[in-house]
N, CA, C, O and CB atoms as a CASP TS submission, in Angstrom:
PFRMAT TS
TARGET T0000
AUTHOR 0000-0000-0000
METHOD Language model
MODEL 1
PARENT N/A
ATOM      1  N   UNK     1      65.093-205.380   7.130  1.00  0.00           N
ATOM      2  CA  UNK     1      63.660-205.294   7.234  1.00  0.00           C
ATOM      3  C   UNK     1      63.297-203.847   7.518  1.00  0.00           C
ATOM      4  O   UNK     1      63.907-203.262   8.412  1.00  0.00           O
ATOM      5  CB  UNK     1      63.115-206.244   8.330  1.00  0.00           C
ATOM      6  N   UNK     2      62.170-203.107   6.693  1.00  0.00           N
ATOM      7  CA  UNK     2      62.201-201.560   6.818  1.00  0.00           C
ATOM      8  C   UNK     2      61.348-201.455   7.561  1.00  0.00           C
ATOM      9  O   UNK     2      60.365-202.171   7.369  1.00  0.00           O
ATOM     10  CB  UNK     2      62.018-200.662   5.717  1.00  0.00           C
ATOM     11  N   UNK     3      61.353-200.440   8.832  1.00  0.00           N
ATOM     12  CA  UNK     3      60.758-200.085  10.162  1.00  0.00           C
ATOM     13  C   UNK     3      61.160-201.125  10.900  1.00  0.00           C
ATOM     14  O   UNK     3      60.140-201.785  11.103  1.00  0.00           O
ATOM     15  CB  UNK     3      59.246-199.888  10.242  1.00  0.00           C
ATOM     16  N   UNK     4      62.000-201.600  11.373  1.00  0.00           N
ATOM     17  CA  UNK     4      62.110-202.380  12.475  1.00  0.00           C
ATOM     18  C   UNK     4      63.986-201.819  12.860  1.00  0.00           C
ATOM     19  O   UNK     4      64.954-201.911  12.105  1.00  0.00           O
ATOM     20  CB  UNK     4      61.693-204.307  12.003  1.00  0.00           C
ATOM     21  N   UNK     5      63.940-201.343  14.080  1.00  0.00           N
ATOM     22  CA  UNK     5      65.106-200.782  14.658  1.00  0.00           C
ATOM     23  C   UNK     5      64.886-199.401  15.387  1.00  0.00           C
ATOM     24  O   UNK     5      63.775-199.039  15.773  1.00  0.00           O
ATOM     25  CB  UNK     5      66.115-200.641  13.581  1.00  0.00           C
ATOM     26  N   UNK     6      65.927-198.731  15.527  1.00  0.00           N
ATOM     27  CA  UNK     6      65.900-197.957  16.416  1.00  0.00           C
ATOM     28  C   UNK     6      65.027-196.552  15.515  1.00  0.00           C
ATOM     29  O   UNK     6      64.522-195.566  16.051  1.00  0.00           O
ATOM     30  CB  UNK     6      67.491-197.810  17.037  1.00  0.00           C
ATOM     31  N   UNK     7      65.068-196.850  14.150  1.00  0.00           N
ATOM     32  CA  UNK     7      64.369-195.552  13.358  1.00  0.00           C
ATOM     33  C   UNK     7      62.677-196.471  12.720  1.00  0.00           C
ATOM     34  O   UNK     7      62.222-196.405  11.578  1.00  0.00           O
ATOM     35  CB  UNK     7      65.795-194.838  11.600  1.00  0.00           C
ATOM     36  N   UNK     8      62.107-197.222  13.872  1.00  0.00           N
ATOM     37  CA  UNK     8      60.755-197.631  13.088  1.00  0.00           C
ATOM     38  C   UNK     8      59.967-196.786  13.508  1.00  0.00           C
ATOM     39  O   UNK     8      60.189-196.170  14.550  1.00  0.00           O
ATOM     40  CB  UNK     8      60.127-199.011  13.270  1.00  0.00           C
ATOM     41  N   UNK     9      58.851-196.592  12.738  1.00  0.00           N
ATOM     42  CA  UNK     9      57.971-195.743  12.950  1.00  0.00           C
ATOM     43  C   UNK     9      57.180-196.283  14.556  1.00  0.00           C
ATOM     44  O   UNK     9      57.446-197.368  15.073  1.00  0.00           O
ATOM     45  CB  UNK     9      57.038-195.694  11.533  1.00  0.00           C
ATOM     46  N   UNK    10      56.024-195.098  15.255  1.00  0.00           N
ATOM     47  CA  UNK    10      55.187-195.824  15.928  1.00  0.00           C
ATOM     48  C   UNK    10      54.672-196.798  15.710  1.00  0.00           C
ATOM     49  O   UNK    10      54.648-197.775  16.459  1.00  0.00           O
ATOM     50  CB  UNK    10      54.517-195.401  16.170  1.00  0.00           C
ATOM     51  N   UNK    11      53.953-196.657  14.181  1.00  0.00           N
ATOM     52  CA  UNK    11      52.561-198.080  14.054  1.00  0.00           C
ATOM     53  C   UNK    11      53.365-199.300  14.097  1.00  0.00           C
ATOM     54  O   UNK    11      52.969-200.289  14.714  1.00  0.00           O
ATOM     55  CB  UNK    11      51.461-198.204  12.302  1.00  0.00           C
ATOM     56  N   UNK    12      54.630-199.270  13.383  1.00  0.00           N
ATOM     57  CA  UNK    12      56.008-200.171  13.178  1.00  0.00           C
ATOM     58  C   UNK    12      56.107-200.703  14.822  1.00  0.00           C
ATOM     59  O   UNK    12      56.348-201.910  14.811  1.00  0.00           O
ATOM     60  CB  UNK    12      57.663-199.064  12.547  1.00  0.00           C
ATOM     61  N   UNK    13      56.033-200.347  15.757  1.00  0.00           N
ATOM     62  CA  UNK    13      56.692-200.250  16.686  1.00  0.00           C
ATOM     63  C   UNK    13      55.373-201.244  17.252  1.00  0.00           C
ATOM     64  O   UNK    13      55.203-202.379  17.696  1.00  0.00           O
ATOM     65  CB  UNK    13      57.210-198.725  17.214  1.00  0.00           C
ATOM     66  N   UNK    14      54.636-200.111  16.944  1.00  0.00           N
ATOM     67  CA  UNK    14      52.875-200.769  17.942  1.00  0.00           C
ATOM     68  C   UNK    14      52.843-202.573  17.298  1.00  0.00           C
ATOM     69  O   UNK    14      52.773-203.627  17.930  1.00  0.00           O
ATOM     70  CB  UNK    14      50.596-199.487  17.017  1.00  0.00           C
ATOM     71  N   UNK    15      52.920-202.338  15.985  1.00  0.00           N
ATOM     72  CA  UNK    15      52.446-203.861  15.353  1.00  0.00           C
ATOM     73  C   UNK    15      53.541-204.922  15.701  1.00  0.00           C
ATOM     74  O   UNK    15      53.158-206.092  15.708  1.00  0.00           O
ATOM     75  CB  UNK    15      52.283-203.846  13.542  1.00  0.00           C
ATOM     76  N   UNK    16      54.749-204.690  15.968  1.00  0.00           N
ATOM     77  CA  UNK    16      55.652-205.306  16.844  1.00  0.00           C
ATOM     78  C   UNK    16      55.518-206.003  17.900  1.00  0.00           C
ATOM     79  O   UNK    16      55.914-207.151  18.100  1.00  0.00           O
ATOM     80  CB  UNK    16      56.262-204.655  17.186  1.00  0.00           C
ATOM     81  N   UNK    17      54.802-205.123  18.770  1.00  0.00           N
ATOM     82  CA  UNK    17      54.404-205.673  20.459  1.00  0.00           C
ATOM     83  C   UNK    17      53.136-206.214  20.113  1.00  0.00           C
ATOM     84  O   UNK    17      52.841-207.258  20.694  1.00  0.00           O
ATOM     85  CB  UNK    17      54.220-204.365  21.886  1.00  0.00           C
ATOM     86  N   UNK    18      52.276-205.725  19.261  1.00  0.00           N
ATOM     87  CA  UNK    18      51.162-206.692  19.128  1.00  0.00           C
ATOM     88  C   UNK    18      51.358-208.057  18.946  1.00  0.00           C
ATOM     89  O   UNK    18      50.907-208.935  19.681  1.00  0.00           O
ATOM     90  CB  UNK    18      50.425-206.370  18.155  1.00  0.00           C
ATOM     91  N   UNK    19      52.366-208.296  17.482  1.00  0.00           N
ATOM     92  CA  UNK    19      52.829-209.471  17.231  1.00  0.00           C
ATOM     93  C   UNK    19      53.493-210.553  18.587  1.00  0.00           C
ATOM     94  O   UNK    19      52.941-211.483  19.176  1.00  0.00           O
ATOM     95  CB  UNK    19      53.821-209.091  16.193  1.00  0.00           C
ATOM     96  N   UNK    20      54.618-210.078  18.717  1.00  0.00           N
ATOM     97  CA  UNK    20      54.672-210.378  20.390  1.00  0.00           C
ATOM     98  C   UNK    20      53.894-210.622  21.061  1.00  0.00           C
ATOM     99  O   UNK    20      53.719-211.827  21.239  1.00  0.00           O
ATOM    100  CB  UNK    20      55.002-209.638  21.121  1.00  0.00           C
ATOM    101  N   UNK    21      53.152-209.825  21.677  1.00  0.00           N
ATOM    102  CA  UNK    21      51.980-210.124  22.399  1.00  0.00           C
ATOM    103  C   UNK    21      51.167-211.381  22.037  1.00  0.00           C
ATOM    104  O   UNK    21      51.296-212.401  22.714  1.00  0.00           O
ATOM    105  CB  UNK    21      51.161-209.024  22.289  1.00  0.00           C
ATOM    106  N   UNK    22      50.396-211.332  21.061  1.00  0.00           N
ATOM    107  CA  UNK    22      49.953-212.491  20.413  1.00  0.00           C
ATOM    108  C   UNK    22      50.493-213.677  20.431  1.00  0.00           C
ATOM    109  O   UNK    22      49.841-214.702  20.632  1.00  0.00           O
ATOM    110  CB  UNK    22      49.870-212.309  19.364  1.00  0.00           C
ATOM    111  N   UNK    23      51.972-213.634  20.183  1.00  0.00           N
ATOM    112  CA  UNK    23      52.769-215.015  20.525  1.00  0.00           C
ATOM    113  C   UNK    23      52.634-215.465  21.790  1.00  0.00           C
ATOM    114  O   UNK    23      52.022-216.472  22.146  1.00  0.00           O
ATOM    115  CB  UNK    23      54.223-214.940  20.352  1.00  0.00           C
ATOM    116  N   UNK    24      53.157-214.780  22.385  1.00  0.00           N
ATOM    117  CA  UNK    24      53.248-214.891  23.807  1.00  0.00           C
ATOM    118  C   UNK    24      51.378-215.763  24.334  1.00  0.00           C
ATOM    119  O   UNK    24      51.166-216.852  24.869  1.00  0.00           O
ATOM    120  CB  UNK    24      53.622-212.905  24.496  1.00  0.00           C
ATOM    121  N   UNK    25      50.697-215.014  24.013  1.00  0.00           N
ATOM    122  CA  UNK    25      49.473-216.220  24.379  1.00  0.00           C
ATOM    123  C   UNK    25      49.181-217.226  23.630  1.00  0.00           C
ATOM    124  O   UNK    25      48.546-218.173  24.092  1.00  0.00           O
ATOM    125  CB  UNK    25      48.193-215.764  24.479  1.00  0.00           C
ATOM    126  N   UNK    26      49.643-217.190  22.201  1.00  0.00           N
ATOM    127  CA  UNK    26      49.089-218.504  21.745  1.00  0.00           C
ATOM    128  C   UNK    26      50.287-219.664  22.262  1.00  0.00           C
ATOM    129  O   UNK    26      50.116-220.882  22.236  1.00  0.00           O
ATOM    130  CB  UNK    26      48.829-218.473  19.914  1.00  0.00           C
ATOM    131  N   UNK    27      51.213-219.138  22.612  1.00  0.00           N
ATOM    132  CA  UNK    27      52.236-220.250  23.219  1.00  0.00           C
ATOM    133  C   UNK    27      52.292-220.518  24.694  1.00  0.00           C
ATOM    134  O   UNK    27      53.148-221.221  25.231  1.00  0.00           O
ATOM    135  CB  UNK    27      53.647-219.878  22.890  1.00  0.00           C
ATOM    136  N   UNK    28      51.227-219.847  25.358  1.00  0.00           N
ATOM    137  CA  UNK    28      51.538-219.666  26.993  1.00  0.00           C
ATOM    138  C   UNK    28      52.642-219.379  27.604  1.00  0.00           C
ATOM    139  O   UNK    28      53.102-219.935  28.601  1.00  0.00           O
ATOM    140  CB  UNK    28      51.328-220.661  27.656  1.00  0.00           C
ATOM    141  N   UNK    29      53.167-218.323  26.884  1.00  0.00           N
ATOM    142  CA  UNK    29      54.387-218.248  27.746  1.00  0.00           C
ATOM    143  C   UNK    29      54.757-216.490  28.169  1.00  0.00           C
ATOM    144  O   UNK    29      53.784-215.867  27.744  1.00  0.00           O
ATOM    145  CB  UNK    29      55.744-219.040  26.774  1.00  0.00           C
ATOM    146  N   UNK    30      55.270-215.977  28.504  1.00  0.00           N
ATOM    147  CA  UNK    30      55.075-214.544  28.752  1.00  0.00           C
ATOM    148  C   UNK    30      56.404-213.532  28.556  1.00  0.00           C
ATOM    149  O   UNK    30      56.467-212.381  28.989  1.00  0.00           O
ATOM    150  CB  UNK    30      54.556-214.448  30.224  1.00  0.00           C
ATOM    151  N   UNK    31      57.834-214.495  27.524  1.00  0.00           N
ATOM    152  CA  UNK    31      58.843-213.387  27.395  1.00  0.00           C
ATOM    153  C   UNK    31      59.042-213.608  25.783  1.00  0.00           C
ATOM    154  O   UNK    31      58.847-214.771  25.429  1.00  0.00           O
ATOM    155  CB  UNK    31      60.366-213.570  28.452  1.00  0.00           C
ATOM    156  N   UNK    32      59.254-213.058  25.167  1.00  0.00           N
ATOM    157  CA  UNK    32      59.520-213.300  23.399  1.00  0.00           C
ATOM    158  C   UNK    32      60.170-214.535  23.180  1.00  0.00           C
ATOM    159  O   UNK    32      59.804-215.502  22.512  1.00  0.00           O
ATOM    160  CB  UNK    32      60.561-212.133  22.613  1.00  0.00           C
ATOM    161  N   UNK    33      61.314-214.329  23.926  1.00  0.00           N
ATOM    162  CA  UNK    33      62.313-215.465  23.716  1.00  0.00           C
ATOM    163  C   UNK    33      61.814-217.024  24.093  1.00  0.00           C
ATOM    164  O   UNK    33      62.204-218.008  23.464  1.00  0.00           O
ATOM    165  CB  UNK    33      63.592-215.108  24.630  1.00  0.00           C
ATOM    166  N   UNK    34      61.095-217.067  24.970  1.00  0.00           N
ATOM    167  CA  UNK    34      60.206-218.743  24.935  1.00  0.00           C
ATOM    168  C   UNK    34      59.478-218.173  24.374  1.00  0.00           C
ATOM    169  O   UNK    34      58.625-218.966  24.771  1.00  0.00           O
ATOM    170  CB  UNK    34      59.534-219.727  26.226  1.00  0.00           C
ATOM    171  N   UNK    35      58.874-217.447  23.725  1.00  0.00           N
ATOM    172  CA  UNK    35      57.536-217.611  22.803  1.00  0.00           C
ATOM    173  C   UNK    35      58.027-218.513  22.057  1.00  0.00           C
ATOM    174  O   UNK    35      57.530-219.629  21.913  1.00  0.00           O
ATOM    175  CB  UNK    35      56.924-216.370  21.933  1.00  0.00           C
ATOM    176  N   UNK    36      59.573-217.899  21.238  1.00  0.00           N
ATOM    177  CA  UNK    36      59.714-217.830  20.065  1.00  0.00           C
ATOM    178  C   UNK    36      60.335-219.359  20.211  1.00  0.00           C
ATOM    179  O   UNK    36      59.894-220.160  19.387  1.00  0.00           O
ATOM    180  CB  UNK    36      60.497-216.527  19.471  1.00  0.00           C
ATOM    181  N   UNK    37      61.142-219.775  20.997  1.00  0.00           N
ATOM    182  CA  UNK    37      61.596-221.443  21.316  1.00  0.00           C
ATOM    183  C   UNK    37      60.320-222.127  20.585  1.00  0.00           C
ATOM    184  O   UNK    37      60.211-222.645  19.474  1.00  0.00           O
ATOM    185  CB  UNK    37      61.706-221.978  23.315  1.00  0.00           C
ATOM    186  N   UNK    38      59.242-221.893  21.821  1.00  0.00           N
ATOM    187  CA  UNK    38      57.807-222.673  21.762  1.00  0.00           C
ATOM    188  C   UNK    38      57.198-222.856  20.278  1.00  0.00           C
ATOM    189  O   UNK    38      56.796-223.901  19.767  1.00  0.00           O
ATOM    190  CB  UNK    38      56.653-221.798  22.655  1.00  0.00           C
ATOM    191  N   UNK    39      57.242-221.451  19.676  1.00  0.00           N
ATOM    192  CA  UNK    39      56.559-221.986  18.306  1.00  0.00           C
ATOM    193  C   UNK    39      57.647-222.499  17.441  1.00  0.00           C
ATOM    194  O   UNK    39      57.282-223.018  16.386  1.00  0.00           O
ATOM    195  CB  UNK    39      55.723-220.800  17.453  1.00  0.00           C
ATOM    196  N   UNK    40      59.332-222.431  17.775  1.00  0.00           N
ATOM    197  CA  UNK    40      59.763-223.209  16.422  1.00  0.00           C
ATOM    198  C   UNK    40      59.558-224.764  16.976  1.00  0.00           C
ATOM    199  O   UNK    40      59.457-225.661  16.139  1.00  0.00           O
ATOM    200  CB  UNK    40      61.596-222.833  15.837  1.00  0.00           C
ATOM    201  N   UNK    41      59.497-225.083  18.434  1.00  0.00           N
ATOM    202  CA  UNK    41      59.034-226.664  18.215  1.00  0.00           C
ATOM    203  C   UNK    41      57.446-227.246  18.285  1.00  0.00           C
ATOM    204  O   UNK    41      56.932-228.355  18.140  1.00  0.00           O
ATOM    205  CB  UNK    41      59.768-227.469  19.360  1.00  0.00           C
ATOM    206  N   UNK    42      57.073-226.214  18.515  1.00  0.00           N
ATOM    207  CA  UNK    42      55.276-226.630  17.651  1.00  0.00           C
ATOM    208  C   UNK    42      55.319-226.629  15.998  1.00  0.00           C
ATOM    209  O   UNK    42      54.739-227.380  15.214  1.00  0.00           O
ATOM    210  CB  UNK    42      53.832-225.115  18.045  1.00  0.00           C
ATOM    211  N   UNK    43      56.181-225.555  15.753  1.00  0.00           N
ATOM    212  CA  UNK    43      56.574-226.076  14.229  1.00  0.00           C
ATOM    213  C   UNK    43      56.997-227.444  13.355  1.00  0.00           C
ATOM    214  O   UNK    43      56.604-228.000  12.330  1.00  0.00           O
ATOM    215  CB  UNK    43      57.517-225.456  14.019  1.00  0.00           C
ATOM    216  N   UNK    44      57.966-227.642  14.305  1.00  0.00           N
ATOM    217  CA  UNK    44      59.060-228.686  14.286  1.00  0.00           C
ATOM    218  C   UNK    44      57.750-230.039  14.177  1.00  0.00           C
ATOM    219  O   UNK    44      57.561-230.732  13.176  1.00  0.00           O
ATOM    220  CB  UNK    44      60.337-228.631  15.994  1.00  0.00           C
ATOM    221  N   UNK    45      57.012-230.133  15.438  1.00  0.00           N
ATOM    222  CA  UNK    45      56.533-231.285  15.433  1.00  0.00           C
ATOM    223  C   UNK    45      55.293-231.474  14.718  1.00  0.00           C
ATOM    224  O   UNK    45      54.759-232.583  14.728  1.00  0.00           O
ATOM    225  CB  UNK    45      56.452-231.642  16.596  1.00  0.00           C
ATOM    226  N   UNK    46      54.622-230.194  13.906  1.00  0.00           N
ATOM    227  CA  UNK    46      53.730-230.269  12.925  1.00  0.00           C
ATOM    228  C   UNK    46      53.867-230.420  11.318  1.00  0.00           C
ATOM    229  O   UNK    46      53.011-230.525  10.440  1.00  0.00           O
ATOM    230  CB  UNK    46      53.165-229.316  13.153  1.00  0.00           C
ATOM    231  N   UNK    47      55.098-230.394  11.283  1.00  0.00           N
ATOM    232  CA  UNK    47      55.923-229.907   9.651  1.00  0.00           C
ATOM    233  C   UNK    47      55.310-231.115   9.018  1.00  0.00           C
ATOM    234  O   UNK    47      54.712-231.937   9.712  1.00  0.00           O
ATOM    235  CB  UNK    47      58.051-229.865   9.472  1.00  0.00           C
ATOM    236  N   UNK    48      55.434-231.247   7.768  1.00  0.00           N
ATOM    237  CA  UNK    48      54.987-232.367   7.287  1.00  0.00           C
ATOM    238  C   UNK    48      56.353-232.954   6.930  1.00  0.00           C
ATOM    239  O   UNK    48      57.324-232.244   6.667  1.00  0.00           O
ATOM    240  CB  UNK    48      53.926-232.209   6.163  1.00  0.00           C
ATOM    241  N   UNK    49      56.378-234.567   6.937  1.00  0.00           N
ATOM    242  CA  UNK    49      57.525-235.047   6.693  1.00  0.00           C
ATOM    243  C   UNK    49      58.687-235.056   5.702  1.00  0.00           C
ATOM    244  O   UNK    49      59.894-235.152   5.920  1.00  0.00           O
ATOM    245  CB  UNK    49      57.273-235.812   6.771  1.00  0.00           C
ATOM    246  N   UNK    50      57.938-234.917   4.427  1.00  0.00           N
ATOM    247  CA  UNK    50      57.970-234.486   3.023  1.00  0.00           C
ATOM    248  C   UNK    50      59.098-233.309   3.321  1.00  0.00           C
ATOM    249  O   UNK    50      60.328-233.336   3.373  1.00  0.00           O
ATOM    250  CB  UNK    50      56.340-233.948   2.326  1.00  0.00           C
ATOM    251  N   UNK    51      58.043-232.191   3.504  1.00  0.00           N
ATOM    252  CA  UNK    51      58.963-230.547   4.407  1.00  0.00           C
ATOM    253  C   UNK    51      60.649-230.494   5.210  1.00  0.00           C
ATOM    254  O   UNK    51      61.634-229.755   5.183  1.00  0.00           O
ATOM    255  CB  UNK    51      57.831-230.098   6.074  1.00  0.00           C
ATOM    256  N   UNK    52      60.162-231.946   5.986  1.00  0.00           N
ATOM    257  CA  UNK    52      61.506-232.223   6.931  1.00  0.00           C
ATOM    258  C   UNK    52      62.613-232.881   6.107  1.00  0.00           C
ATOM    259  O   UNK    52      63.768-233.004   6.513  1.00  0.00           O
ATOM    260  CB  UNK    52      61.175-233.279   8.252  1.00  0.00           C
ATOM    261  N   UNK    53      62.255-233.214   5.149  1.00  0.00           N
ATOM    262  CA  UNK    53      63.831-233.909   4.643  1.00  0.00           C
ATOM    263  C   UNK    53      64.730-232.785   3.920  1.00  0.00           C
ATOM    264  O   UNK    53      64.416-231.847   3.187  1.00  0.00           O
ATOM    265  CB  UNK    53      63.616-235.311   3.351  1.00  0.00           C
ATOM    266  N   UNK    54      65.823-233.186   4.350  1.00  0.00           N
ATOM    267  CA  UNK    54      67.396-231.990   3.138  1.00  0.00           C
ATOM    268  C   UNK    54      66.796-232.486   2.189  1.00  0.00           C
ATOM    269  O   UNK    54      67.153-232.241   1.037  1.00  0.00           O
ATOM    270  CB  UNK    54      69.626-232.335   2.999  1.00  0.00           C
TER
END
């Protein structure tokens, strides 16, 4: 993925923590890592069924 690592630009960098950030409140939670739990099982339990099968 280009700009993301130790050579991303600022705005790269800024739109990062924004994104983050943003997660972090629409999931109520306040570290990336439960953000990111939280929305794959708000995912999980919104998917359509169709979506969920192999």
């Amino acid at each position: 993925m280009p700009g993301v690592g130790p050579r991303a630009t600022r705005p790269t960098a800024t739109q990062l923590d924004d994104v983050a950030y943003t997660l972090c409140v629409a999931t109520a939670t306040t570290e990336i890592d439960d953000a990111l739990v939280a929305a794959d099982r708000i995912l999980a339990q919104t998917a359509s069924p169709a979506l969920s099968r192999p």
